[in-house]
C-alpha positions as a Markdown table, in Angstrom:
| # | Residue | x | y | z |
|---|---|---|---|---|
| 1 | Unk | 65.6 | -180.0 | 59.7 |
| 2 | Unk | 68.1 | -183.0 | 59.4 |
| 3 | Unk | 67.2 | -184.2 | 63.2 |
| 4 | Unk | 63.8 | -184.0 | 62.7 |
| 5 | Unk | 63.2 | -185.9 | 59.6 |
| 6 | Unk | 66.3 | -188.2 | 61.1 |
| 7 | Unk | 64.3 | -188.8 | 64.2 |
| 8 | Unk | 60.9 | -189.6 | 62.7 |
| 9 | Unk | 61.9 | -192.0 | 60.3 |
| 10 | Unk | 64.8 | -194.0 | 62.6 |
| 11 | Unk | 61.7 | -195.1 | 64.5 |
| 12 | Unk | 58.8 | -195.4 | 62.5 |
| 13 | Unk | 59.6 | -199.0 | 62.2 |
| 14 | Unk | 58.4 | -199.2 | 65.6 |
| 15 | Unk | 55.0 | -197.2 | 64.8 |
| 16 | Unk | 52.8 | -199.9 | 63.0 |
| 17 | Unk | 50.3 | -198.2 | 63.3 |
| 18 | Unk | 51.0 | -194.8 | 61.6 |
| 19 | Unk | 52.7 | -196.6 | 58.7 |
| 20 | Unk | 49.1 | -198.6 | 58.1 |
| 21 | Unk | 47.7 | -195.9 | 58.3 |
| 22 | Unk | 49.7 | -194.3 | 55.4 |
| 23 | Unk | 49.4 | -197.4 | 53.7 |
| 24 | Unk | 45.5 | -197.8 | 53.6 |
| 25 | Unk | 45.6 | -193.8 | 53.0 |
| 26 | Unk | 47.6 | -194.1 | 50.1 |
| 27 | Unk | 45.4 | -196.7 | 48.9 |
| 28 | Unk | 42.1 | -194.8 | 49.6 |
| 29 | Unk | 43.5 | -191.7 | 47.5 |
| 30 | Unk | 44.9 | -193.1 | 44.7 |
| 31 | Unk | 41.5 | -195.3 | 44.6 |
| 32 | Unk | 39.0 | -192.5 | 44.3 |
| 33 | Unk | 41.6 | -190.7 | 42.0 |
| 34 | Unk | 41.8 | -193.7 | 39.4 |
| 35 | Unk | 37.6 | -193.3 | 39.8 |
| 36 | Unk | 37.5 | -190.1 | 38.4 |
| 37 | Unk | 40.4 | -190.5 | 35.6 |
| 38 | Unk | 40.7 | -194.1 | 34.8 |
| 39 | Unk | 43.4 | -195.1 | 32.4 |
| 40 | Unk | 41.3 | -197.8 | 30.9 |
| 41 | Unk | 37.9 | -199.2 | 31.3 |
| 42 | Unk | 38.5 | -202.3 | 34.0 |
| 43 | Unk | 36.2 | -205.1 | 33.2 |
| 44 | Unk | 35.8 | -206.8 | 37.4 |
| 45 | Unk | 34.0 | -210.3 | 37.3 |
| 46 | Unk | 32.4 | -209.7 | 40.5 |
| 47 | Unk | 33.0 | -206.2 | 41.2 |
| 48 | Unk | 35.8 | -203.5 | 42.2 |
| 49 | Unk | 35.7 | -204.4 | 45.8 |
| 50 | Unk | 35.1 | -208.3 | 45.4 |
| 51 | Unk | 38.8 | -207.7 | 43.3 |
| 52 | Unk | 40.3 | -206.0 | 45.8 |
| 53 | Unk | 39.6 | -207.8 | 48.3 |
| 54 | Unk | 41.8 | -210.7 | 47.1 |
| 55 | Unk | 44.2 | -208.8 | 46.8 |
| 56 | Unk | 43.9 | -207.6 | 50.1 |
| 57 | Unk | 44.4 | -210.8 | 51.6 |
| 58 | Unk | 48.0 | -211.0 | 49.8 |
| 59 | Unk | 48.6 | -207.1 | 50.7 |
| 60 | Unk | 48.4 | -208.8 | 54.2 |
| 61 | Unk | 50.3 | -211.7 | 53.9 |
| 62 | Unk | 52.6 | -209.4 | 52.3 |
| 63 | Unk | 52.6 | -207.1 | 55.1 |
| 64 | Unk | 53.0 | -210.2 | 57.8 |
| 65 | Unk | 56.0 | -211.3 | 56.1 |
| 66 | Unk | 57.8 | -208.0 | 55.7 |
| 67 | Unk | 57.0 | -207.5 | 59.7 |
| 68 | Unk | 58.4 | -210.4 | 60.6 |
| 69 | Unk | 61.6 | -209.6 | 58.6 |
| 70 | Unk | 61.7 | -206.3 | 59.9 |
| 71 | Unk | 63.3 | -207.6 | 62.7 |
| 72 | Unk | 66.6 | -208.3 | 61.1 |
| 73 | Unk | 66.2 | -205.7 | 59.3 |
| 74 | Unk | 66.9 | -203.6 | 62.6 |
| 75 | Unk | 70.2 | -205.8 | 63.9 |
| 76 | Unk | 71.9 | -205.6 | 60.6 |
| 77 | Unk | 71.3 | -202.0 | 60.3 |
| 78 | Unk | 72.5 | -201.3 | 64.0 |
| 79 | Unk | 75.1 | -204.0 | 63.2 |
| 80 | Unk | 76.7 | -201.9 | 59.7 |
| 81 | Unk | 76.5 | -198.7 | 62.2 |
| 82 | Unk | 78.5 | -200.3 | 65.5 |
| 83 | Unk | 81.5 | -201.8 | 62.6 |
| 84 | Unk | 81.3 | -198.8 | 60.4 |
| 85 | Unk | 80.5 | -201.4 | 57.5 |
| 86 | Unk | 78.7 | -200.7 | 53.9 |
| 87 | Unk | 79.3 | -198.1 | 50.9 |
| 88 | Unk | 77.7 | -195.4 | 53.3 |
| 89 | Unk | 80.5 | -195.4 | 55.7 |
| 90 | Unk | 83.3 | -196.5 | 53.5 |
| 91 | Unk | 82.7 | -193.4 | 51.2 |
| 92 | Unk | 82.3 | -191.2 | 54.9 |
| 93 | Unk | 79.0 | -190.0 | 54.2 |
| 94 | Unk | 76.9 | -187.3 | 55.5 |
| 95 | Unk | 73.4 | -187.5 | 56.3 |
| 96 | Unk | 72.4 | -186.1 | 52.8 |
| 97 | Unk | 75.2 | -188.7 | 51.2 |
| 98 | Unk | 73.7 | -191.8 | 53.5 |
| 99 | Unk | 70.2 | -191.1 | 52.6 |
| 100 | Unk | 70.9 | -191.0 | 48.6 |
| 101 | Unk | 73.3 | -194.1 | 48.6 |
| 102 | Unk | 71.1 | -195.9 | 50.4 |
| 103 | Unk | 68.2 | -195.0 | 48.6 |
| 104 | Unk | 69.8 | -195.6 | 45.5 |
| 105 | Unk | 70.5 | -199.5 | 46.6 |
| 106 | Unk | 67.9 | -200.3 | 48.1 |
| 107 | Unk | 66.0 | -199.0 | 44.5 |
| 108 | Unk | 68.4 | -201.4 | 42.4 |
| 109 | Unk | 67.1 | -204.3 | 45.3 |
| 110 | Unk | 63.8 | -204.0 | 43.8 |
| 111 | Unk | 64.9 | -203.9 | 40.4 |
| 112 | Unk | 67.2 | -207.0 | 40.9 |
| 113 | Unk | 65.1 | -209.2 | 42.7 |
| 114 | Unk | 62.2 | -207.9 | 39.8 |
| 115 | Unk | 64.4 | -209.0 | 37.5 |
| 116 | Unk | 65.9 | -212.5 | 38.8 |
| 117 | Unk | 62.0 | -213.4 | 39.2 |
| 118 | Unk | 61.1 | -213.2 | 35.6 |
| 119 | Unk | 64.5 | -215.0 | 34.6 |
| 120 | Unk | 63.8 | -218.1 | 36.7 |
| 121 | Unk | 61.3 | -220.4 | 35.6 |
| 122 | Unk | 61.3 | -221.1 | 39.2 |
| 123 | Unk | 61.1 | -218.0 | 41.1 |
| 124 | Unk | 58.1 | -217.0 | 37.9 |
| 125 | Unk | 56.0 | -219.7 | 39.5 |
| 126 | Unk | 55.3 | -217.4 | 42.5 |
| 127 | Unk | 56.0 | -214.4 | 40.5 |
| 128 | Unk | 53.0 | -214.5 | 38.1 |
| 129 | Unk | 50.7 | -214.7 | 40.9 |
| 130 | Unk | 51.1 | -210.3 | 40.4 |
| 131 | Unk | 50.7 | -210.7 | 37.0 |
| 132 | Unk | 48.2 | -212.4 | 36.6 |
| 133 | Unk | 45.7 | -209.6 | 37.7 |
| 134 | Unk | 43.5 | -208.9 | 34.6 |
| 135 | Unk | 41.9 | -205.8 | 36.1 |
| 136 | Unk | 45.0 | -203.8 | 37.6 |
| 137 | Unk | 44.4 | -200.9 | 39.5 |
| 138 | Unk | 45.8 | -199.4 | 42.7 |
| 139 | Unk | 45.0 | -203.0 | 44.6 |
| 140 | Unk | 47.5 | -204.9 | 42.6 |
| 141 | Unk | 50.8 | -203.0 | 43.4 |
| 142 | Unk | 51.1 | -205.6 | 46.6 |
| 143 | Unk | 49.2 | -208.7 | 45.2 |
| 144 | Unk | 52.1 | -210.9 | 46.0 |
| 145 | Unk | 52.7 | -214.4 | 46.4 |
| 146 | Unk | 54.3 | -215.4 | 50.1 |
| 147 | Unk | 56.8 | -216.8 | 48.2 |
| 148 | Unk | 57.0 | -213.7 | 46.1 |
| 149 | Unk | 56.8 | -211.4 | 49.4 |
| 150 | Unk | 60.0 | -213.5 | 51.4 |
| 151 | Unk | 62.0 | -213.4 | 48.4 |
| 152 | Unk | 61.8 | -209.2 | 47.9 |
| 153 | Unk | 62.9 | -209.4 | 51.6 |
| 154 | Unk | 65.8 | -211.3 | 50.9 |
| 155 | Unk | 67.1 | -209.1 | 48.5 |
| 156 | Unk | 65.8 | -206.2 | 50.3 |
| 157 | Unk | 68.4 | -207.2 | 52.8 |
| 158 | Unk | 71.3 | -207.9 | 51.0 |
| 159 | Unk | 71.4 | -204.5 | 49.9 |
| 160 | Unk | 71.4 | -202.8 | 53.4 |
| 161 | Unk | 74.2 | -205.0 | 53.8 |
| 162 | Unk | 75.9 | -203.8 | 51.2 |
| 163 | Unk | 75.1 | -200.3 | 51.2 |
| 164 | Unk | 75.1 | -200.1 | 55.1 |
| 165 | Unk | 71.8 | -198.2 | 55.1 |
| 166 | Unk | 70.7 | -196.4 | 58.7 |
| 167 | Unk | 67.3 | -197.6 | 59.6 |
| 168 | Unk | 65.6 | -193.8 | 58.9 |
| 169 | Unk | 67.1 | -194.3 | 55.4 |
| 170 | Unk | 65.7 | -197.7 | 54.9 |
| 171 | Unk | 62.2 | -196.4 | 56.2 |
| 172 | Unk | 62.3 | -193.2 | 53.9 |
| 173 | Unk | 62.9 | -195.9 | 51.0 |
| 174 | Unk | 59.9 | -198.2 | 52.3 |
| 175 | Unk | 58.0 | -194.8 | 52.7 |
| 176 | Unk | 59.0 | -194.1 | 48.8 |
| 177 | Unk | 58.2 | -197.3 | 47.5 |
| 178 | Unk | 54.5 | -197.8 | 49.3 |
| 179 | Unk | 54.3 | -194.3 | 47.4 |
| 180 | Unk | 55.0 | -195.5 | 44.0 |
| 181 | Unk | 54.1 | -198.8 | 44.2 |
| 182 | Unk | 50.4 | -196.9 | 44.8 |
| 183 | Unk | 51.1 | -194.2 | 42.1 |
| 184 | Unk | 52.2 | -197.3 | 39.5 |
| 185 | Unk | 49.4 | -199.6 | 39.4 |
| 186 | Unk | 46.5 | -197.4 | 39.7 |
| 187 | Unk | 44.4 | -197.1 | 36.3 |
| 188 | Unk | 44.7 | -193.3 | 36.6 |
| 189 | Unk | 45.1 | -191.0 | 33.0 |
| 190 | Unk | 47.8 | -189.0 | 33.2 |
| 191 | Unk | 48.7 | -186.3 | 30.4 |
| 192 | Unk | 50.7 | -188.0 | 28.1 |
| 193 | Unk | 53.3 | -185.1 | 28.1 |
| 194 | Unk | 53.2 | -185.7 | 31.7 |
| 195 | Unk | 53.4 | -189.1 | 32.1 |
| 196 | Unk | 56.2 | -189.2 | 29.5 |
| 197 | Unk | 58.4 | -186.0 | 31.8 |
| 198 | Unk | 58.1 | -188.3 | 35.0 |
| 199 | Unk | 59.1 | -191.9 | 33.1 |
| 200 | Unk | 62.8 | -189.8 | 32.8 |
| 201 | Unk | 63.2 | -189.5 | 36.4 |
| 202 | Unk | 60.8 | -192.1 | 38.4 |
| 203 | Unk | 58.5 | -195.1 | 37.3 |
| 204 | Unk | 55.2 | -193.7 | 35.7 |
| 205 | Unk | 51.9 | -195.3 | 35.7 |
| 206 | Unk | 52.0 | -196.2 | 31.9 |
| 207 | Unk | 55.7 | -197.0 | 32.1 |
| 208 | Unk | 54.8 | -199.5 | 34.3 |
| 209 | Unk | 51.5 | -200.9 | 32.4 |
| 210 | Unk | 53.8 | -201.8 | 30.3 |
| 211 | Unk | 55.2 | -204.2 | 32.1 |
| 212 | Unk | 51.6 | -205.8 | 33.1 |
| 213 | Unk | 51.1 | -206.2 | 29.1 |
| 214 | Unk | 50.1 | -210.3 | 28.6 |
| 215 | Unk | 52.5 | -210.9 | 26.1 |
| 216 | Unk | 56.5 | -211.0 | 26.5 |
| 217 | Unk | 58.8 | -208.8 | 25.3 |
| 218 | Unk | 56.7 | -206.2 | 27.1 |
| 219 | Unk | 56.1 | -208.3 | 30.2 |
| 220 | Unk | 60.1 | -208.5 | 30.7 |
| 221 | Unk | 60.6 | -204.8 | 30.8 |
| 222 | Unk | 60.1 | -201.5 | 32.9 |
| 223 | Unk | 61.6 | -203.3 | 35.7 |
| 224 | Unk | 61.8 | -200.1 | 38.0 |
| 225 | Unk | 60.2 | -199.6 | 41.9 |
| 226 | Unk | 60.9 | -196.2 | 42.7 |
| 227 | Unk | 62.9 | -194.9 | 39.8 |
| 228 | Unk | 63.6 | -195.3 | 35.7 |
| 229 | Unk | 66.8 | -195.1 | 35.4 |
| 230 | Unk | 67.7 | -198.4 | 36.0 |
| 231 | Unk | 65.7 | -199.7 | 33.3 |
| 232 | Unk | 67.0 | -197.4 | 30.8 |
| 233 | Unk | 70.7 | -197.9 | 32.0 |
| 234 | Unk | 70.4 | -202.1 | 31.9 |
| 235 | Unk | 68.0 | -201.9 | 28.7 |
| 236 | Unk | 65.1 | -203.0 | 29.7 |
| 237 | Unk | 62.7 | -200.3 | 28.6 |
| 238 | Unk | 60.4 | -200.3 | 26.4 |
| 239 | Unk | 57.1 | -198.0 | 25.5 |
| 240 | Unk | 53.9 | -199.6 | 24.1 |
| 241 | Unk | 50.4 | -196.9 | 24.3 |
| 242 | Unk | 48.6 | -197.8 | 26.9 |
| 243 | Unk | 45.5 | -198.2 | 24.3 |
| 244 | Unk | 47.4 | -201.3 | 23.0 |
| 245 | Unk | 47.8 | -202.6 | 26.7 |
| 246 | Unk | 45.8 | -205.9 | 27.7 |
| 247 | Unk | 46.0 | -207.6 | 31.3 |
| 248 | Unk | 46.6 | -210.8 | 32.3 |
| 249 | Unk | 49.1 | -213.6 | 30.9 |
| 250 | Unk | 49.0 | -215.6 | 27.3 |
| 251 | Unk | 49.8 | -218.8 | 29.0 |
| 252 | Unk | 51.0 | -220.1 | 32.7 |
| 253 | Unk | 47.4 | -219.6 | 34.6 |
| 254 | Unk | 44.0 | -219.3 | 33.2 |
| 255 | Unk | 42.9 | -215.7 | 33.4 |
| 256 | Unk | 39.3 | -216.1 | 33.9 |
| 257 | Unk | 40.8 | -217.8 | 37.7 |
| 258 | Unk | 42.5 | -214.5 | 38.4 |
| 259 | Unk | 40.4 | -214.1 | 41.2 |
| 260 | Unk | 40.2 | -217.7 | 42.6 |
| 261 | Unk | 42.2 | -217.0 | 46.0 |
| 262 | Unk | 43.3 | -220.9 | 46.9 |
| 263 | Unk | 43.9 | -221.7 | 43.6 |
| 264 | Unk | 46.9 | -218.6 | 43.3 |
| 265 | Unk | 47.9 | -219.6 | 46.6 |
| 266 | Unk | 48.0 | -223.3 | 45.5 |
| 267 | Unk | 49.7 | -222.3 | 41.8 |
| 268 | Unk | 53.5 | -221.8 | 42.6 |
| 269 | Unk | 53.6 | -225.6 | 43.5 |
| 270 | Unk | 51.6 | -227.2 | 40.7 |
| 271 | Unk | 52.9 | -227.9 | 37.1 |
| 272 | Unk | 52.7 | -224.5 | 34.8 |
| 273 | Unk | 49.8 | -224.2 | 32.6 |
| 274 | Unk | 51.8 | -223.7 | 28.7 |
């Protein structure tokens, strides 16, 4: 079983095509899903598919960028694997062992770099391009700034130098995260019981509406990509009902422009609207 999952995942890097695939699936599902059992009633200016197609157009920036670095994504890997360097090999790791390290930090990658980018007035700049989505839904989750996009991918690869992560680790991540970045931003109800059960072990859909709330401390919290746990172990969690929940930002960029495409693209590099 190890082989097989081993080999379809240390080169579906080099199958585009099946991984856009799973993307726009993903997409597609969660979509008709949030249809039937919205989380809370979405108010589009021009419509659900004139939203999401901005935010297309940064899912595929998004996806450019992250191509592009894929590249050195590869050598390093191959490079910890020839010199036996990162925490998988130093702590002489089975296959199990390498996929869970490496999970584990590329997980805390996404939670840094989250992090850094609200704590930087710079790095906010091309940050609160995400959040300043009034209407989020399954379409946000890559609404990303290019500048937003390249620095993820920085981090991203900083931690498979640390960790030493094998390529089919790093794509069973990716393949983790396009599922909960999906899962997180879709406006789908969840049982609250339920909702609550999964926020203990991975990043819930109202965990993470939480941190789309206009209005710090809320928008400074719930951190998380694939899993909680880092925002409960660094204390940055925090609940609000998703009834109390409102989109968008309180100052920064005028929310009625949340759909102006040049003028987000154009943001990050003009003065910050207080």
């Amino acid at each position: 079983m190890w082989e097989q999952i081993i080999e379809h995942f240390q080169t579906l890097e080099q199958r585009p095509l099946e991984r856009t695939i799973f993307l726009v699936g993903g997409l597609l599902l969660f979509w008709i899903i949030e249809g039937a059992i919205p989380l809370l009633p979405l108010r589009y200016k021009k419509g659900k598919v004139r939203h999401a197609g901005v935010n297309f157009v940064f899912t595929i920036i998004h996806l450019v960028i992250h191509t592009g670095l894929a590249v050195i994504i590869v050598l390093l890997s191959e490079w910890c694997l020839r010199n036996n360097f990162g925490l998988v090999y130093w702590f002489n790791s089975g296959i199990a062992g390498k996929i869970i390290i490496s999970v584990i930090a590329l997980d805390f990658s996404s939670w840094l770099v989250h992090f850094v980018m609200h704590k930087s007035r710079f790095l906010w700049r091309f940050h609160l391009i995400h959040h300043s989505d009034n209407n989020v839904d399954v379409t946000t989750g890559l609404r990303h700034h290019p500048g937003d996009s390249l620095l993820r991918g920085i981090f991203f690869i900083l931690l498979i130098f640390v960790s030493g992560a094998p390529m089919y680790a790093v794509m069973i991540y990716q393949t983790l995260v396009v599922i909960s970045t999906a899962f997180t931003h879709a406006n789908i109800s969840l049982p609250p019981k339920l909702d609550r059960a999964l926020s203990y072990i991975i990043v819930s859909p109202n965990m993470h509406k939480v941190h789309h709330h206009w209005k710090q401390p809320y928008t400074d919290s719930n951190y998380g990509a694939v899993f909680s746990f880092w925002d409960r172990l660094l204390g940055t969690f925090m609940k609000l009902e998703p009834k109390d929940i409102r989109y968008g930002l309180d100052q920064y960029y005028p929310n009625e422009k949340d759909e102006d495409l040049v003028s987000l693209l154009k943001k990050p590099f003009q003065k910050l609207d207080l």
